[in-house]
ChimeraX commands (.cxc) that place a marker at each C-alpha (Angstrom):
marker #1 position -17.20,5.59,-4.50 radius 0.5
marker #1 position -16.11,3.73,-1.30 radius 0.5
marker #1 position -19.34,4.81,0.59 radius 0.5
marker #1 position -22.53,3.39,-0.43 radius 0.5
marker #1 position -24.29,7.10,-0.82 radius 0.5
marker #1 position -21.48,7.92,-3.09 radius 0.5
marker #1 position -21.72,5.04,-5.03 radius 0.5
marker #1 position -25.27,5.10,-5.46 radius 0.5
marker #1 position -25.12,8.52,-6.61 radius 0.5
marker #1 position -22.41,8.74,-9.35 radius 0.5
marker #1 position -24.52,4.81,-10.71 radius 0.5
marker #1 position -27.65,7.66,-10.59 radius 0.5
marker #1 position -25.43,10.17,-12.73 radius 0.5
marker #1 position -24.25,7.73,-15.28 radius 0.5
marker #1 position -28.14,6.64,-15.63 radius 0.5
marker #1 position -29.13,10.22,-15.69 radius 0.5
marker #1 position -26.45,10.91,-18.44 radius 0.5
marker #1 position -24.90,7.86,-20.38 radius 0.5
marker #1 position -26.29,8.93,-23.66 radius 0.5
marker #1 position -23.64,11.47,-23.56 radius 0.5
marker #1 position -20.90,9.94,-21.98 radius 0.5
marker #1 position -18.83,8.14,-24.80 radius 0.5
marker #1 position -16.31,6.17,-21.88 radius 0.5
marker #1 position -15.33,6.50,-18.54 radius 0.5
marker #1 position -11.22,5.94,-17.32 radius 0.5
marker #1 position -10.33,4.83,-13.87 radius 0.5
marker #1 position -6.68,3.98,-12.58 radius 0.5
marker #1 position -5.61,2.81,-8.98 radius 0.5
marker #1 position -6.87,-0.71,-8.74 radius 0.5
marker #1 position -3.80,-2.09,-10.30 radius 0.5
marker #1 position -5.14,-4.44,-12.77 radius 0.5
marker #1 position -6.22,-4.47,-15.94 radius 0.5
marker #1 position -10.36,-4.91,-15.95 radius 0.5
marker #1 position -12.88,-3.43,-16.80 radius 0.5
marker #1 position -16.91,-2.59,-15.92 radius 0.5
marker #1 position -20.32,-2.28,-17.55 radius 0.5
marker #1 position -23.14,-0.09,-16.08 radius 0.5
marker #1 position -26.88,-0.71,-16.48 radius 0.5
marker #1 position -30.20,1.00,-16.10 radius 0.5
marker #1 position -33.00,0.32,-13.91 radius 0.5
marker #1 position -34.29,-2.74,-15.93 radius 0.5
marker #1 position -30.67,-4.34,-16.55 radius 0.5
marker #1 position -29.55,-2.89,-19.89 radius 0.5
marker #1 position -26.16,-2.30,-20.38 radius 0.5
marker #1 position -25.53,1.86,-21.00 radius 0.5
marker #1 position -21.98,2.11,-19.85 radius 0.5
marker #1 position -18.68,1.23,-19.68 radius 0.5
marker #1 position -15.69,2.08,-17.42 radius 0.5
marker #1 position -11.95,1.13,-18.11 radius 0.5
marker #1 position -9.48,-0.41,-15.28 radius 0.5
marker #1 position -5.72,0.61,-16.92 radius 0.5
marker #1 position -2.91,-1.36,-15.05 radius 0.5
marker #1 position -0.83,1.15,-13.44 radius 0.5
marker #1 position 3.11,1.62,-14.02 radius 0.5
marker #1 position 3.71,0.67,-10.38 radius 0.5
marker #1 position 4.23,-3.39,-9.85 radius 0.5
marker #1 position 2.57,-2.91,-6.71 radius 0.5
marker #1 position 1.53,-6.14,-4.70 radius 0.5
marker #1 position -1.99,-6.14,-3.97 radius 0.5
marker #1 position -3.92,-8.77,-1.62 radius 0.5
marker #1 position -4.13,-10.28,-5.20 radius 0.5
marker #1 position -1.11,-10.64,-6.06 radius 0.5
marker #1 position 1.43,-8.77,-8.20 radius 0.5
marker #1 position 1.09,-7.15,-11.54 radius 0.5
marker #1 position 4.02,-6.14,-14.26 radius 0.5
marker #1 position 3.92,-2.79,-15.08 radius 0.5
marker #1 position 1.51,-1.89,-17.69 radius 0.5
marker #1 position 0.47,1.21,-19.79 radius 0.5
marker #1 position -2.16,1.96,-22.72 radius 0.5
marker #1 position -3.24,3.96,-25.91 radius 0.5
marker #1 position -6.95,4.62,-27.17 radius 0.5
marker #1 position -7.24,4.63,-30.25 radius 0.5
marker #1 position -10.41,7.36,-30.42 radius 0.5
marker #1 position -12.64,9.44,-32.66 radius 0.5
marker #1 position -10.95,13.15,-31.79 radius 0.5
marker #1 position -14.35,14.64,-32.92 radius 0.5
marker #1 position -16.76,12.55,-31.05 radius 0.5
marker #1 position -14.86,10.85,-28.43 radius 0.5
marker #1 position -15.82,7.64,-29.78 radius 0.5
marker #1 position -13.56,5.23,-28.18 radius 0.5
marker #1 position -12.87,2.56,-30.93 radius 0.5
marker #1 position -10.09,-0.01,-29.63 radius 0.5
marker #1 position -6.68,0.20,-27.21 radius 0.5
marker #1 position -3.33,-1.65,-27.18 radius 0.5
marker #1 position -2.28,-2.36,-23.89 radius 0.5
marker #1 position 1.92,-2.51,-23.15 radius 0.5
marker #1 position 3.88,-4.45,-20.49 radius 0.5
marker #1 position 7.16,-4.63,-19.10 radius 0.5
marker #1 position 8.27,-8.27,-18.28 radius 0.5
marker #1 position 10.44,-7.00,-14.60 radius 0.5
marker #1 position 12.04,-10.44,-14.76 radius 0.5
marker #1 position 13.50,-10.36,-18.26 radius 0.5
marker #1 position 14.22,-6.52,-17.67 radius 0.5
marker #1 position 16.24,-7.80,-14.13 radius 0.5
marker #1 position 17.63,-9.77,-16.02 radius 0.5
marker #1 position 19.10,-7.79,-18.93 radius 0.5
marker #1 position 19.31,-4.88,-17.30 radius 0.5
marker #1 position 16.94,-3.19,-19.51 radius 0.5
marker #1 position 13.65,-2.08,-19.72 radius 0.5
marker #1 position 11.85,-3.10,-23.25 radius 0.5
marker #1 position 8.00,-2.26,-23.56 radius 0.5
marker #1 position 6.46,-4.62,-25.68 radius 0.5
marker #1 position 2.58,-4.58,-26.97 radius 0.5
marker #1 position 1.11,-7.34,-24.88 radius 0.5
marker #1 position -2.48,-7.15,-26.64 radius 0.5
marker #1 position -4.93,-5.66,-28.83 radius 0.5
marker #1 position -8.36,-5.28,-27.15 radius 0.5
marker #1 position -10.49,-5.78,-30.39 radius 0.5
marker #1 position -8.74,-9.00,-31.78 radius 0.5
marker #1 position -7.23,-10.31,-28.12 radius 0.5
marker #1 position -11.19,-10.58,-27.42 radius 0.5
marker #1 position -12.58,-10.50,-31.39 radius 0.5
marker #1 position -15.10,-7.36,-30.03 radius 0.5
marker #1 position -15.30,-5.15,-32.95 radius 0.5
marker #1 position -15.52,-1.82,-30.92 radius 0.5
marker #1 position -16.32,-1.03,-27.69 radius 0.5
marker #1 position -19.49,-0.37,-26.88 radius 0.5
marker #1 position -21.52,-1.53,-23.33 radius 0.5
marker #1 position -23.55,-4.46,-25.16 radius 0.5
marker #1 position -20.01,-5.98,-25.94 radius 0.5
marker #1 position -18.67,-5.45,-22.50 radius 0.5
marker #1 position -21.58,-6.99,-21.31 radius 0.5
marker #1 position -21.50,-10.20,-23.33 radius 0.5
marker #1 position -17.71,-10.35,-23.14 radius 0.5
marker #1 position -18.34,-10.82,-19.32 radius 0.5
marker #1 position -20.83,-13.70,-19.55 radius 0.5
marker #1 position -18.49,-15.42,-21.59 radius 0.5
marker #1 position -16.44,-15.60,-18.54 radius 0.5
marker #1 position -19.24,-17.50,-16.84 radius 0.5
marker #1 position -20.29,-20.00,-19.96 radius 0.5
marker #1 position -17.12,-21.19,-21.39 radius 0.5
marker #1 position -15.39,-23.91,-19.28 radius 0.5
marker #1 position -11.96,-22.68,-17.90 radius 0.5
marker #1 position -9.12,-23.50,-20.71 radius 0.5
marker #1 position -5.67,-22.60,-21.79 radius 0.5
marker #1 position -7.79,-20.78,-25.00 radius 0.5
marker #1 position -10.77,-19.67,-22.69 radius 0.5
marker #1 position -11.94,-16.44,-22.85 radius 0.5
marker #1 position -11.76,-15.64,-19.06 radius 0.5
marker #1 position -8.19,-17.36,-19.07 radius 0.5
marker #1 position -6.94,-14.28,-21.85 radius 0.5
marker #1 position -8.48,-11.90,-19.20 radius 0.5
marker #1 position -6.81,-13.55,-16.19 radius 0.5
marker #1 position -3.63,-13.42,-17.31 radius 0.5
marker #1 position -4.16,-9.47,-18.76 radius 0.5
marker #1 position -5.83,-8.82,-15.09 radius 0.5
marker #1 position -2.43,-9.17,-13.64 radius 0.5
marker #1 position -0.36,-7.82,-16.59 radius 0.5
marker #1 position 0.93,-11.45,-17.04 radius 0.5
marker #1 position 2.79,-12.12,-14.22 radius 0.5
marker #1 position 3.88,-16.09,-15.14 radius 0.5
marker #1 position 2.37,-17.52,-12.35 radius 0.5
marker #1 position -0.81,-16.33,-13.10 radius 0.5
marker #1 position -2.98,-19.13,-14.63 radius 0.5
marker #1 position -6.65,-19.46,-14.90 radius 0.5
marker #1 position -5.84,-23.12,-13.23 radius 0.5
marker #1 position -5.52,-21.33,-10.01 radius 0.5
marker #1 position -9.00,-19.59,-10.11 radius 0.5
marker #1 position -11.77,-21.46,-9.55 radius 0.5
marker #1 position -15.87,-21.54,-10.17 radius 0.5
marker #1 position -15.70,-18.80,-6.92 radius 0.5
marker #1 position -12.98,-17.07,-8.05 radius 0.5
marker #1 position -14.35,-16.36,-11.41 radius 0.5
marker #1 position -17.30,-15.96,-10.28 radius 0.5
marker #1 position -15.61,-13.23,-7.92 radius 0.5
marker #1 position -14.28,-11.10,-11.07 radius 0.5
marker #1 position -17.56,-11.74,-12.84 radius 0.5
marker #1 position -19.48,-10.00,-9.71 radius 0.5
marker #1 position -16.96,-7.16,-10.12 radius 0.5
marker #1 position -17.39,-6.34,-13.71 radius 0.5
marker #1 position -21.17,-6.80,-13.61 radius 0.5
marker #1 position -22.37,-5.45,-10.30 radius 0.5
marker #1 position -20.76,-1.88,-9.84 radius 0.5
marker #1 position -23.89,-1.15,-6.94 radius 0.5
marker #1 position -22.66,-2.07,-3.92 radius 0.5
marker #1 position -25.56,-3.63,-2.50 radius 0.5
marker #1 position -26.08,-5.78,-6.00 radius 0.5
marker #1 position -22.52,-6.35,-6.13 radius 0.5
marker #1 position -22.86,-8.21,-2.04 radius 0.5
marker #1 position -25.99,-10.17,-4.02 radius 0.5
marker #1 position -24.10,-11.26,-6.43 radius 0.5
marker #1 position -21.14,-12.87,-4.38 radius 0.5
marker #1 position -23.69,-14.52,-1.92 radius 0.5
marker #1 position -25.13,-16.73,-5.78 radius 0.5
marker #1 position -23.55,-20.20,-5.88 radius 0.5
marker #1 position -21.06,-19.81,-8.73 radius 0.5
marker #1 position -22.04,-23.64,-9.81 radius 0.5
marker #1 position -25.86,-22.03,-10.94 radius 0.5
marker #1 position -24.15,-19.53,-13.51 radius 0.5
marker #1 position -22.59,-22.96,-15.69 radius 0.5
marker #1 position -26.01,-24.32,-16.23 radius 0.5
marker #1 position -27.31,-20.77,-17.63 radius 0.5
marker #1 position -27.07,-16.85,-18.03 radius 0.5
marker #1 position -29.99,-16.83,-15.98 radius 0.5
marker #1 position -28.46,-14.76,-12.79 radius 0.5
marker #1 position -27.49,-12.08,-15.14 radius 0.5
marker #1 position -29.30,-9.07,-14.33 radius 0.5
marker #1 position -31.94,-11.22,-13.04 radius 0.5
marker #1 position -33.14,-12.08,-16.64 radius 0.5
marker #1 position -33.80,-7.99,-17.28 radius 0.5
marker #1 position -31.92,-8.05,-20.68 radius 0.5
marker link #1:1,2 radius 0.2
marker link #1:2,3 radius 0.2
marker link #1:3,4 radius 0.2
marker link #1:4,5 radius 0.2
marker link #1:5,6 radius 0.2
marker link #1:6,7 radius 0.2
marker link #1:7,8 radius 0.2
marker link #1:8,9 radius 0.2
marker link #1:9,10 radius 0.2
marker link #1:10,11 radius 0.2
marker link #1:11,12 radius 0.2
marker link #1:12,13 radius 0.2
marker link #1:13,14 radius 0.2
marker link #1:14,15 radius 0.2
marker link #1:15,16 radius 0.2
marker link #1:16,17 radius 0.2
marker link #1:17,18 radius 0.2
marker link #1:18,19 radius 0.2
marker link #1:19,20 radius 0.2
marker link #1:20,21 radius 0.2
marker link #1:21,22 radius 0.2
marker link #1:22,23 radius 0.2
marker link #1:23,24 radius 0.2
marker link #1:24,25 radius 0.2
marker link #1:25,26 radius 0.2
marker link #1:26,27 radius 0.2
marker link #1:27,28 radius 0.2
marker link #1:28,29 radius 0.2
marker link #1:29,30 radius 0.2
marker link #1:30,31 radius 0.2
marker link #1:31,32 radius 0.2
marker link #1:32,33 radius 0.2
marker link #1:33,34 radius 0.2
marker link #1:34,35 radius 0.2
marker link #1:35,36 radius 0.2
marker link #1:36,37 radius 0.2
marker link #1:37,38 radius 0.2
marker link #1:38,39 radius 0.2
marker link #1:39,40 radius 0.2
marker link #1:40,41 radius 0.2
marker link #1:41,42 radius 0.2
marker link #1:42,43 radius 0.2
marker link #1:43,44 radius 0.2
marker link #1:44,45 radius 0.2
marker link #1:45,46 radius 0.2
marker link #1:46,47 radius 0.2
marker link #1:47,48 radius 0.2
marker link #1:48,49 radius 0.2
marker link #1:49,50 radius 0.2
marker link #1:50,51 radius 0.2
marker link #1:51,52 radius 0.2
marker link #1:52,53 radius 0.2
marker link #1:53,54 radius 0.2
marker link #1:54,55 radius 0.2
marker link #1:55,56 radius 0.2
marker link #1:56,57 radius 0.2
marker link #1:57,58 radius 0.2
marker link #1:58,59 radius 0.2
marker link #1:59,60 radius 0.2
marker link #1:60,61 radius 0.2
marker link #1:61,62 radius 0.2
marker link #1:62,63 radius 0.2
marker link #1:63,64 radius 0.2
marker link #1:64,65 radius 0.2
marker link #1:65,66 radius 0.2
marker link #1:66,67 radius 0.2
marker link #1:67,68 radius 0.2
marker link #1:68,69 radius 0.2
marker link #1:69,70 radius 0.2
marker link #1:70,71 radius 0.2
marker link #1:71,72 radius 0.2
marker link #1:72,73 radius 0.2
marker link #1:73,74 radius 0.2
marker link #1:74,75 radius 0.2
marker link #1:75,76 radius 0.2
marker link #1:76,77 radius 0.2
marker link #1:77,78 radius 0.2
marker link #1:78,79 radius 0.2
marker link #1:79,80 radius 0.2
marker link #1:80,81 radius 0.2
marker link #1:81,82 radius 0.2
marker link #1:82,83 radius 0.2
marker link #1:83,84 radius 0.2
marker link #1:84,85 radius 0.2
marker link #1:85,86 radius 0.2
marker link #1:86,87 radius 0.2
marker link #1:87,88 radius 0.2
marker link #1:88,89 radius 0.2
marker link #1:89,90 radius 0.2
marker link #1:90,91 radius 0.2
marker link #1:91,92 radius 0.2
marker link #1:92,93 radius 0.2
marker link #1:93,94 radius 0.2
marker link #1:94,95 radius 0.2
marker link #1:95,96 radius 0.2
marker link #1:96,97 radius 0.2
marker link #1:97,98 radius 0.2
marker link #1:98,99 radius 0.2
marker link #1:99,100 radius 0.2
marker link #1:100,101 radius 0.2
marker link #1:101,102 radius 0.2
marker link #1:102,103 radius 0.2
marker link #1:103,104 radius 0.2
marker link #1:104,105 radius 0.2
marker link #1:105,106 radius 0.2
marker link #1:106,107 radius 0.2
marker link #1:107,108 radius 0.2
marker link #1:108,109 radius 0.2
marker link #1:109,110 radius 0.2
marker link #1:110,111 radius 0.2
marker link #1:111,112 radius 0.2
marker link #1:112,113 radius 0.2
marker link #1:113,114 radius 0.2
marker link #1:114,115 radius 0.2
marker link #1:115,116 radius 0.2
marker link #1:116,117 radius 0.2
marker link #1:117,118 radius 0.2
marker link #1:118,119 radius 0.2
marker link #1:119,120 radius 0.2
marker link #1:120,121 radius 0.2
marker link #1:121,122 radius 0.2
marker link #1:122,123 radius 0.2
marker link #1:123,124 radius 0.2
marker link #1:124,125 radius 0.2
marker link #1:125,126 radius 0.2
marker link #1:126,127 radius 0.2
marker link #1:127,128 radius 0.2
marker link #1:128,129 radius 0.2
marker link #1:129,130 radius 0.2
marker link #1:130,131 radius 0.2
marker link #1:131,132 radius 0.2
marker link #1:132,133 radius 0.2
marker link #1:133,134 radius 0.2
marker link #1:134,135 radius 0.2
marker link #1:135,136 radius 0.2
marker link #1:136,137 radius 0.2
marker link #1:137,138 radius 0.2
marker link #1:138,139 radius 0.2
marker link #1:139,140 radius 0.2
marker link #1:140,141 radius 0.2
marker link #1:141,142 radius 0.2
marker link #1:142,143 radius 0.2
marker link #1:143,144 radius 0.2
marker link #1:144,145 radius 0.2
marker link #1:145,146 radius 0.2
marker link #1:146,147 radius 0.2
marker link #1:147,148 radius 0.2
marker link #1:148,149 radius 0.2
marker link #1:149,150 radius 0.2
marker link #1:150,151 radius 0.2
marker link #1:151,152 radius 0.2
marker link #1:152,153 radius 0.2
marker link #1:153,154 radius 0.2
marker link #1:154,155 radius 0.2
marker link #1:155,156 radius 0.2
marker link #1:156,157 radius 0.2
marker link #1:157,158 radius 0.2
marker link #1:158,159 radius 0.2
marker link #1:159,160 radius 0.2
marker link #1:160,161 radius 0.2
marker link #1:161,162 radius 0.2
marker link #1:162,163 radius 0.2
marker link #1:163,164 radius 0.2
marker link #1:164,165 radius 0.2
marker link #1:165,166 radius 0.2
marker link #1:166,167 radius 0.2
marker link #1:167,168 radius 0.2
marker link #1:168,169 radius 0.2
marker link #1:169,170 radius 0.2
marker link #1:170,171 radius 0.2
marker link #1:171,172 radius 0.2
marker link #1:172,173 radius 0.2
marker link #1:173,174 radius 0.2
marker link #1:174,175 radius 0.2
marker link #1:175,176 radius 0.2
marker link #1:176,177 radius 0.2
marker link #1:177,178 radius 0.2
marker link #1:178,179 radius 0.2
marker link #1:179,180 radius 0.2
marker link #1:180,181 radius 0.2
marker link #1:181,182 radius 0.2
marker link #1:182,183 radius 0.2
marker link #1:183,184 radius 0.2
marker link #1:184,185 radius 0.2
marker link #1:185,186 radius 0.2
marker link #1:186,187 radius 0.2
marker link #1:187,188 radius 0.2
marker link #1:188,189 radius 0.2
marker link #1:189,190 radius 0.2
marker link #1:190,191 radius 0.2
marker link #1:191,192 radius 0.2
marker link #1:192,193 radius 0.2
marker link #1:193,194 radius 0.2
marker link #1:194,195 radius 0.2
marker link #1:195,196 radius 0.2
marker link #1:196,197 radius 0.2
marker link #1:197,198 radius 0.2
marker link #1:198,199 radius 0.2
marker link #1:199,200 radius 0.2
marker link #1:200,201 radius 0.2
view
């Protein structure tokens, strides 16, 4: 998906076929995010999941603790229902000289989405762009999952651009929609919803 044909043509295949596809998985990007797919008129039809990866690598973004994660799924269907996402804090494992995993959050209640479904993805990521920035904001739970909470990542250090930035990346998976989208002046979203999808849903 790094060239534009390819990109264009696997958004055509998901269009083409996301009555049938339940979820999509993606690794590599080291962060934990996520991304919703529309159709032609600006309806949300799919879904794609970001994992953090194990690695701590540090990206132009910044670093991430290592992270892993367990669907919880319907084994007939596929249905994807909910995760828990796990972290190791590296500085208290330096520290002790051990490595403990512990649950860092529940998708369903960390977010209070009852399942996951592309209309909930969808209206999760608006939220980003409505609420004002708090410690008990919505985007602020995502920022500090996006890095696997590193401690010195704080919402307080991303600003109308910057969420504006991750809301562009969630929303906009077409790369020439997605260069649209980062061109809007992130002070218009506050005021309304009216940039998403152009009004289409």
């Amino acid at each position: 998906m790094y060239k534009s044909y390819h990109n264009k043509r696997y958004l055509k295949i998901v269009r083409k076929y996301h009555s049938i596809i339940v979820g999509q998985f993606f690794g590599h990007l080291h962060s934990d995010t996520f991304r919703v797919m529309y159709s032609e008129n600006g309806r949300p039809i799919s879904w794609a999941m970001l994992a953090p990866s194990i690695t701590p690598k540090r990206t132009h973004d910044g670093p991430n603790n290592p992270g892993l994660r367990i669907y919880k799924f319907d084994k007939y269907s596929g249905e994807v229902f909910d995760y828990t996402q796990y972290y190791l804090d590296l500085s208290t494992a330096n520290n002790n000289g051990k490595a403990d995993w512990v649950v860092e959050y529940n998708f369903s209640t960390y977010y209070g989405i009852n399942d996951i479904t592309p209309l909930n993805l969808h209206t999760l990521a608006d939220k980003f762009t409505q609420e004002t920035s708090t410690e008990n904001s919505v985007f602020n739970k995502y920022y500090k999952a996006n890095s696997v909470r590193i401690h010195s990542r704080s919402s307080a250090n991303c600003d109308d651009v910057c969420i504006h930035t991750h809301y562009c990346a969630i929303t906009r998976i077409d790369y020439d929609e997605h260069k649209e989208c980062l061109k809007v002046d992130a002070s218009a979203l506050s005021s309304s919803s009216l940039f998403l999808h152009s009004g289409r849903i």
